[in-house]
N, C-alpha and C positions, 0 to 999 in steps of 0.2 A: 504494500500500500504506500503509496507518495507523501510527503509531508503534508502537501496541501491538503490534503482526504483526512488524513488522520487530524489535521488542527477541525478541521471543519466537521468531524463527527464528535470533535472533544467540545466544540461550540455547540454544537445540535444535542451532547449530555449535558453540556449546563445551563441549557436553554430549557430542558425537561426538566431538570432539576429543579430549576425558578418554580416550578407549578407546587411547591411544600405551601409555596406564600398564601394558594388558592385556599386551604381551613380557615386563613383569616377573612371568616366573610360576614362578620355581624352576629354569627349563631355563637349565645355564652352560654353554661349549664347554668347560670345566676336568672336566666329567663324562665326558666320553668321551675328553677328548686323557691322562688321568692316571687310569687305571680306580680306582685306593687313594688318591688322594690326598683322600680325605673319607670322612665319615662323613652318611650321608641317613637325613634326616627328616621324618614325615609334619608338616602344620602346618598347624595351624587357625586359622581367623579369629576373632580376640579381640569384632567388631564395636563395639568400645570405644574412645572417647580425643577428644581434640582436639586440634588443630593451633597448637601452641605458636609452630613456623615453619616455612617455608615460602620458600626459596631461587628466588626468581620467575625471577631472571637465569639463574642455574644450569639453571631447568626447561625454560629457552627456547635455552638454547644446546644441552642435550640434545635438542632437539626436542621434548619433551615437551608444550611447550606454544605454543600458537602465538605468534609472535613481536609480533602486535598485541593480546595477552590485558591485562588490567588489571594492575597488582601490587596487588591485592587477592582477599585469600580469596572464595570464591564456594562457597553452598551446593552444590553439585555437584561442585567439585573436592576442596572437604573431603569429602564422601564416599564418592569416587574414592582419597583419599588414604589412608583409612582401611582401606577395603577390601582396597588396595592393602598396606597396610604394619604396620597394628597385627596380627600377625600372633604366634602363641605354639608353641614346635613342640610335637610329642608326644613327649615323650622316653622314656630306658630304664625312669626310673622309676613314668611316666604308666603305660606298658604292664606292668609287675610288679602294679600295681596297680589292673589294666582301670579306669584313669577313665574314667567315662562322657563322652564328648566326641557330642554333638550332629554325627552325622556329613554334616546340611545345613553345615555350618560347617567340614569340610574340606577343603582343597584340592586340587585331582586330580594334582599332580605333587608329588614330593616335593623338598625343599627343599637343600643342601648346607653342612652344615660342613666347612670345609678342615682338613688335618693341616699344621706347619710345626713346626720348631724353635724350642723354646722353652726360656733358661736356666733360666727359675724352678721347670722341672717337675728331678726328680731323672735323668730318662732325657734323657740329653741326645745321644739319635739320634732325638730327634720319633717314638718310637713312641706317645706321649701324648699329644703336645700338640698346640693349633692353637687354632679359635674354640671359645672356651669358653661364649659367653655371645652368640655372631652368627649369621646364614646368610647366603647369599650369595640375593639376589632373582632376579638374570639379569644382562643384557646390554640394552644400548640402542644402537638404529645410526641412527646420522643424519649426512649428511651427509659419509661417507666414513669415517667414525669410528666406533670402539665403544667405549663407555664401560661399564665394571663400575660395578653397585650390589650393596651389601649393608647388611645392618641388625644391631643391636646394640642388647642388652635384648630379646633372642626365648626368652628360657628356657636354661637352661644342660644344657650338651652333657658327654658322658661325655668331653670331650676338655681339660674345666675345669680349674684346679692343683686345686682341691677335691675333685672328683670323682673324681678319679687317689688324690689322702692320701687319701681316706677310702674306698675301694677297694669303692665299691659305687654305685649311680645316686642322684644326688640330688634332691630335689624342688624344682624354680622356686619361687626366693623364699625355701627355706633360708639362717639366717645362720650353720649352727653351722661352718662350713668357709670359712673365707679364700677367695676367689674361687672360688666354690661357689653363689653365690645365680643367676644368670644371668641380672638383673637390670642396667638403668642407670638411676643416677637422673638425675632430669633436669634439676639445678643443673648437671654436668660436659657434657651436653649439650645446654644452651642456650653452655655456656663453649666446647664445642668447634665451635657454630655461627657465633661471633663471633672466635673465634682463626684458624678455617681460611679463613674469607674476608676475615682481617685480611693474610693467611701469603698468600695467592693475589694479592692485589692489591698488596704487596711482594714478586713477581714468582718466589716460592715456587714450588716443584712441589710439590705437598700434595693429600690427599682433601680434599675437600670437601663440606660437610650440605647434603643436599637437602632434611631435614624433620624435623624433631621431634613427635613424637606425644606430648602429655601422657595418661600412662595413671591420675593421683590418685595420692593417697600419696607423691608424692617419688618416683616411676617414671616411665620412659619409654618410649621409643624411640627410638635416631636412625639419621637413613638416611645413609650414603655413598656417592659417586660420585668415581669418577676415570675416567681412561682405563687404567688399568691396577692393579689392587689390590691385584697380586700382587707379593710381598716374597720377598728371598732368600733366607729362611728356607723358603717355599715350595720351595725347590729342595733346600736343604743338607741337610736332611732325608735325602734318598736319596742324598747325596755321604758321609754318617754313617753307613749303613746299608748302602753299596756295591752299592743297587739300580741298575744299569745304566741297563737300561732305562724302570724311572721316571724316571729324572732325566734321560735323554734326553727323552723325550717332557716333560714336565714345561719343559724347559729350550729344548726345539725350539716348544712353544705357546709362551711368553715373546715368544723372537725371532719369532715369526709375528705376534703381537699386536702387538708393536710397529714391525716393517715398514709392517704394512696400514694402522695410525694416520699410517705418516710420523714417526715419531718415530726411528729408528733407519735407517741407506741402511745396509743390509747385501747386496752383491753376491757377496759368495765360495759358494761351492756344496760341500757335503760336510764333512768336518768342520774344514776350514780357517773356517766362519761362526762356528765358536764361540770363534777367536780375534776376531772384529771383534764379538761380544760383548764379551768382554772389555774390548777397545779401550773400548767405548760405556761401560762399567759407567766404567771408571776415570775418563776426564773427566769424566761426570754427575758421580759422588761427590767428584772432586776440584774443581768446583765449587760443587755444594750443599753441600760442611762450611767451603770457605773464606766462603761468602754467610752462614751461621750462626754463624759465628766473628766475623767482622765488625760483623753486624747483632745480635751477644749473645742468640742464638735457641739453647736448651736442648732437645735430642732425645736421648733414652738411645739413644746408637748401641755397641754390641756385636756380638761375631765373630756371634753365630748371625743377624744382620738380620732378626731381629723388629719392631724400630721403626723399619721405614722400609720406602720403598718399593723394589721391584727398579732401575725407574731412575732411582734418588734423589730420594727425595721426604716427604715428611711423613706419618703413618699413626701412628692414638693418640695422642691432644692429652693422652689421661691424664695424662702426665709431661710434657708441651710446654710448656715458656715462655717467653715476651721479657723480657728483663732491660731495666731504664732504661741499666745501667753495664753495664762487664764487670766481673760477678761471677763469677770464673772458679775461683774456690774453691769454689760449692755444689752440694752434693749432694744427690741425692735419697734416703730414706729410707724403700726397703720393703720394711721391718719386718726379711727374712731377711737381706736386702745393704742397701749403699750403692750410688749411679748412679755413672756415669763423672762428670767436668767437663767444661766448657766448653773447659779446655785440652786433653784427653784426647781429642775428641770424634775430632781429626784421625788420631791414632794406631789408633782405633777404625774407623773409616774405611777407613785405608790396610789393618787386617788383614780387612776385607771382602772388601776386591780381595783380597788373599790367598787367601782360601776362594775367589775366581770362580777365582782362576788355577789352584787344585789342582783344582778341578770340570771346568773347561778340558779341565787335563791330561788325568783321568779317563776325558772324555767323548772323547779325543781315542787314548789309549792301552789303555784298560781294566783299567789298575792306579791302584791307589792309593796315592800316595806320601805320605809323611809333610809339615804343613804346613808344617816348619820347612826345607823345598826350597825353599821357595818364597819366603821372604822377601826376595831379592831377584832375584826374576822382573821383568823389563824393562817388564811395566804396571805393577806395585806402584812400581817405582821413578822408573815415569811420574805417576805418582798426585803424589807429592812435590812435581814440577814443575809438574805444573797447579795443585794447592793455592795453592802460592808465585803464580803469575802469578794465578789468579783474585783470590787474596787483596789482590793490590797493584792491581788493578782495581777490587777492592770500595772499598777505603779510599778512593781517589781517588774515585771514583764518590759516596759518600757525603761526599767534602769540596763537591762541586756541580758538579764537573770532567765537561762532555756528551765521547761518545767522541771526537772530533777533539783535544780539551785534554788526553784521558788519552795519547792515542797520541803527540802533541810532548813529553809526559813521559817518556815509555817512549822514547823516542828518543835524550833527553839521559844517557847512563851513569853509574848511581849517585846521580842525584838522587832519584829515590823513595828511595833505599836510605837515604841520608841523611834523609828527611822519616820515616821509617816507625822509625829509628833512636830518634829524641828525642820521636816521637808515643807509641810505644811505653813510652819511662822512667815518660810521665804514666799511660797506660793502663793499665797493667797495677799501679800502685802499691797496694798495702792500709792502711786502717787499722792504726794501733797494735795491739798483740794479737796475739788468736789465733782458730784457729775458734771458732764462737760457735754455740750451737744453735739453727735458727727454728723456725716451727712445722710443715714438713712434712721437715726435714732439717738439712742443718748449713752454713755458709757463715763465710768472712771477708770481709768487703765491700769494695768497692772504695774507692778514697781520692778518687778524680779523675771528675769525670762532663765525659768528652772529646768528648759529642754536644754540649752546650751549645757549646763556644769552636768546635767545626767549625760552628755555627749561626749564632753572633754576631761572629766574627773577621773574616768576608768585611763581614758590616755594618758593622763600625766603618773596615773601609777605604774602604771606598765614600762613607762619611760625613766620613770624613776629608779638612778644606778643605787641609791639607798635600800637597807634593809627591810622590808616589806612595812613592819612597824612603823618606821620612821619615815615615811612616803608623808610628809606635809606639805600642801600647798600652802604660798603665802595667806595670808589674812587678805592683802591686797589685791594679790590674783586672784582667788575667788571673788570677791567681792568684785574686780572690774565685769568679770567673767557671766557675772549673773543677772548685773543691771541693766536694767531695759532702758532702751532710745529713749523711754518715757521720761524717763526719772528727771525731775528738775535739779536746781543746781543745792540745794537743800537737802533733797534726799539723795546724792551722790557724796554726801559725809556720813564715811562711816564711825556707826557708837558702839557703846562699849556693849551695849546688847545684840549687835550684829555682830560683832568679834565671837560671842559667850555660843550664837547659833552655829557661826562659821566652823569654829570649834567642837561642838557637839556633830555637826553635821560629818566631818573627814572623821571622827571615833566611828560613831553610829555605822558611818559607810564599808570603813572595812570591816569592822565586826561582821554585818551583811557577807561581805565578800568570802572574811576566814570561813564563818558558817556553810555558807551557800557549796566551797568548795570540800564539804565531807570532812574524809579521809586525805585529799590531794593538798596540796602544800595552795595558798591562794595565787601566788605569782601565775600558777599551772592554768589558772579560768580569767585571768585578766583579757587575753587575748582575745577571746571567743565574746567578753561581753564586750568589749573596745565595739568589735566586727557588728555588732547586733542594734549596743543603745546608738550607732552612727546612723545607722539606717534608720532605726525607727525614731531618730531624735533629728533627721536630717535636716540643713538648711535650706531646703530647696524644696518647703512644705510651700503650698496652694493656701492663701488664707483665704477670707473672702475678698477684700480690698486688693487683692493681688488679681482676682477671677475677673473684677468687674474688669479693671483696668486693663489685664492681656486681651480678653475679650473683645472691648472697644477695638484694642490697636490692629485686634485680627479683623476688625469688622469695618475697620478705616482704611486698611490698606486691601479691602476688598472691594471698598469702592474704587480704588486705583487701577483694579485689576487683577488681583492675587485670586489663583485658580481655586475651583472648589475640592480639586485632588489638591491641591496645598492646604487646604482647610484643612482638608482629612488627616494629612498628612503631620502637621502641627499638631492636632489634640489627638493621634496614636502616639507622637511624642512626647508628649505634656504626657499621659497617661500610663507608659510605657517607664517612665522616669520611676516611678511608683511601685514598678513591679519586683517581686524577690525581699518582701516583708517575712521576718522568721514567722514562722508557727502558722503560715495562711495558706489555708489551701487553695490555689486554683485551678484551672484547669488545664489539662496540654497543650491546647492551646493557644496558651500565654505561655506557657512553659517552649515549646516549639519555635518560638519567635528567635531567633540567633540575633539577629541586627536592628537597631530601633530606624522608624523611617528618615530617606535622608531629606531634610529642608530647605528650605531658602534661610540660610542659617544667620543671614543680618537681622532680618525680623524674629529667627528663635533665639538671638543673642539678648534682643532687646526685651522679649518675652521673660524673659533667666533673669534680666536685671529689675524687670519691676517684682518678680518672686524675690528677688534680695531686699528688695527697697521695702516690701510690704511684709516682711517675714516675721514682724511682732506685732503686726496687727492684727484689727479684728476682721 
């Protein structure tokens, strides 16, 4: 057979291949297991856009695409992609208005917005709320797994805050109503395509972009996928409304989804599963708020769990950010309210589990008791505990400590407690002053940036030709080591009470270290955590102030020109940067990947220096 024949039946298999995309076609098992819980819409094909990005690992662990595909776009799966996803519904106000919609270009099943609790709407038993501005595409099964996709930027739904204040259908693309246009642009989701596979590969549970559709004008499309999409807001809804039986059903697909993925061993039968529900909600959440706590990862979590997932996970990068420091003073500001903090986030959390445990009840009794029963129901107050252990897991984990060194730790009694004691005094210290207003909210910023000396501390032991004991850094090198760009000229003097910590802290640390290493001499483990806290303490972390701003500059020099295979190409390197965190699993892959893409490297230079410029911020 000639070269030519053979390229051109290797195009006509990945031209066959593209038809995996054709399940995505409106049908969800959330339409028949929750008769109300959505609101359906006809949806026509926009036949418009390009592919901004395009998640190749992601398509291939879905199955989507076959596992020997290039990662490079191919005229056929961009038009697959298109087909598949630039997608616009017909909404209430298309139909008041018989828009003429070209009815070759609509689709034969109709599409699903979901209904869920939402605080920002005024009715807060989710008779209003849900996707205001998404639908859900379908389901993908491969490989023992089902993964939910849905899309966002499809036209806004009668279920918008907009649509609801302005108490009549509104038309896609209207701006006269605050989240009313049903519109994404697609600065936030090229930002939410590099944050969620930044969040994924720091061993996150998060949705994750399968694709970005540029629609012109500063609009989009972006696609998500998880294994599971559904949030507890999904449920609480009809625990608010005292619908029974939605929220059984409703609450029964959840645990069923998440059985069949393996994600959940629920054995109990009858309504005793909906305690080992519970069980599963409280450990997820009480280790995803203590990994975001830790790792200064901002998610507006609140009682109705709308910003997250059911079992705990990232969902809406809108308000998501990684902080350089713990800046556990800022807040977000939209417009009606202020967000929770950083410090707040665990409190917020624990009264999650609260609402599970009163839906629990519900589902288990058929009455409905007031939540304040519940506050201290034996999972909420489990919650507490795993927080605490995961939390002192994380910390160690991020000093470079592999499980064997955490566990000789946890064995010696009160030595974390001790190290987590005087980490703490630095961590958590502020600037002079007070809140101070930025530009998407208000914040007081941190005084101490405590990833640096978790980075550099183990280096300077290791370097150190002194006797393991006698490995002192200065008072003053610590101290330059740890102060953040914040600090005014006030709190760059050091007292006799930051000396007494500085002090405590290099005891405390190698105590940690002798411990950690057993039997083996400590010099023998320095090496391996050098290699570890670098990585996971890197300077070349994504904050948010870094995200908006690379963002812009990729979206400014795309007006000049810059291709959208350089899009692509840019956030698999921005993302790729990320990859090869200890202790995370991913997939082959990522693992498969030998070489990171090559770029137009003046614009990824200038990219690298606003991640330096912005590396302590919020």
């Amino acid at each position: 057979m000639t070269m030519k024949h053979s390229g051109a039946r290797k195009l006509k298999e990945l031209s066959n291949f593209y038809s995996s995309f054709d399940q995505l076609n409106g049908v969800h098992p959330w339409m028949d297991a929750v008769k109300d819980g959505y609101v359906s819409y006809k949806v026509r094909e926009l036949q418009v856009g390009k592919i901004a990005y395009f998640n190749f690992i992601l398509a291939k662990e879905m199955g989507l695409l076959p596992p020997d595909h290039p990662h490079q776009m191919t005229e056929d799966l961009e038009k697959k992609l298109i087909e598949t996803f630039s997608l616009q519904i017909i909404n209430e106000y298309d139909e008041l208005t018989h828009r003429r919609v070209d009815p070759e270009t609509v689709r034969p099943h109709r599409y699903m917005a979901t209904r869920y609790l939402q605080l920002q709407h005024a009715n807060k038993q989710g008779k209003t709320s849900g996707d205001g501005r998404g639908i859900w595409n379908g389901t993908v099964y491969h490989r023992g797994m089902t993964w939910d996709v849905s899309s966002r930027g499809t036209g806004v739904t009668c279920l918008a805050p907009g649509a609801v204040e302005a108490q009549k259908p509104l038309k896609t693309g209207g701006t006269e109503f605050g989240y009313g246009c049903g519109l994404a642009e697609i600065d936030e989701l090229l930002a939410a395509s590099i944050l969620a596979e930044v969040m994924h590969l720091q061993g996150l549970r998060t949705e994750r972009v399968l694709c970005v559709i540029d629609l012109g004008k500063g609009y989009g499309i972006g696609v998500r996928a998880a294994h599971n999409l559904i949030r507890p807001a999904h449920l609480f809804l009809y625990l608010k409304q005292e619908k029974y039986e939605a929220l059984k059903a409703a609450t029964d697909y959840l645990i069923d989804r998440q059985v069949d993925n393996k994600a959940w061993d629920i054995t109990s039968k009858g309504l005793n599963k909906y305690d080992d529900l519970l069980a599963h909600v409280c450990t997820s959440f009480g280790e995803f708020t203590a990994q975001m706590d830790i790792d200064y990862i901002f998610a507006w979590l609140d009682w109705d769990g709308d910003n997250v997932l059911a079992d705990a996970g990232i969902i809406d990068y809108g308000s998501v950010r990684q902080f350089g420091i713990r800046h556990d003073k800022y807040r977000y500001d939209d417009v009606e309210r202020f967000s929770t903090n950083l410090n707040e986030q665990k409190q917020k959390a624990r009264l999650i589990i609260q609402v599970f445990a009163q839906m629990v009840d519900f589902l288990k009794t058929k009455k409905k008791k007031p939540l304040r029963d519940f506050a201290r129901h034996p999972q909420v107050e489990r919650f507490n505990k795993v927080f605490e252990e995961k939390r002192a897991e994380r910390i160690l984990y991020r000093m470079g400590f592999n499980a064997t060194q955490r566990s000789h730790i946890f064995m010696q009694k009160d030595l974390f407690a001790k190290f987590d004691k005087v980490f703490s005094f630095f961590e958590r210290a502020k600037i002079s002053g007070t809140t101070e207003k930025v530009a998407d909210g208000v914040n007081h910023p941190a005084l101490y940036n405590m990833r640096s000396i978790l980075r550099d501390y183990p280096k300077f032991l290791l370097e150190s030709p002194l006797p393991f004991e006698k490995r002192w850094m200065t008072e003053t090198s610590f101290f330059k080591t740890i102060l953040s760009s914040f600090a005014k000229a006030r709190d760059a003097r050091m007292g006799e009470k930051q000396r007494r910590h500085i002090e405590s802290f290099q005891k405390v640390y190698r105590e940690l270290v002798a411990v950690a290493a057993g039997k083996q001499k400590p010099e023998t483990i320095l090496k391996g955590i050098c290699e570890r806290a670098e990585k996971l303490n890197s300077d070349k972390r994504i904050t948010g102030n870094a995200l908006i701003e690379m963002v812009e500059e990729i979206i400014t020099e795309k007006k000049k020109g810059l291709s959208m295979d350089q899009i692509q190409k840019i956030v698999d390197r921005l993302v790729f940067e990320n990859n090869g965190v200890p202790e995370v699993p991913v997939s082959r892959f990522y693992r498969d990947l030998q070489t990171t893409p090559a770029v137009k490297m003046d614009l990824y230079a200038k990219l690298l220096s606003l991640v330096e410029e912005n590396s302590e911020s919020i």
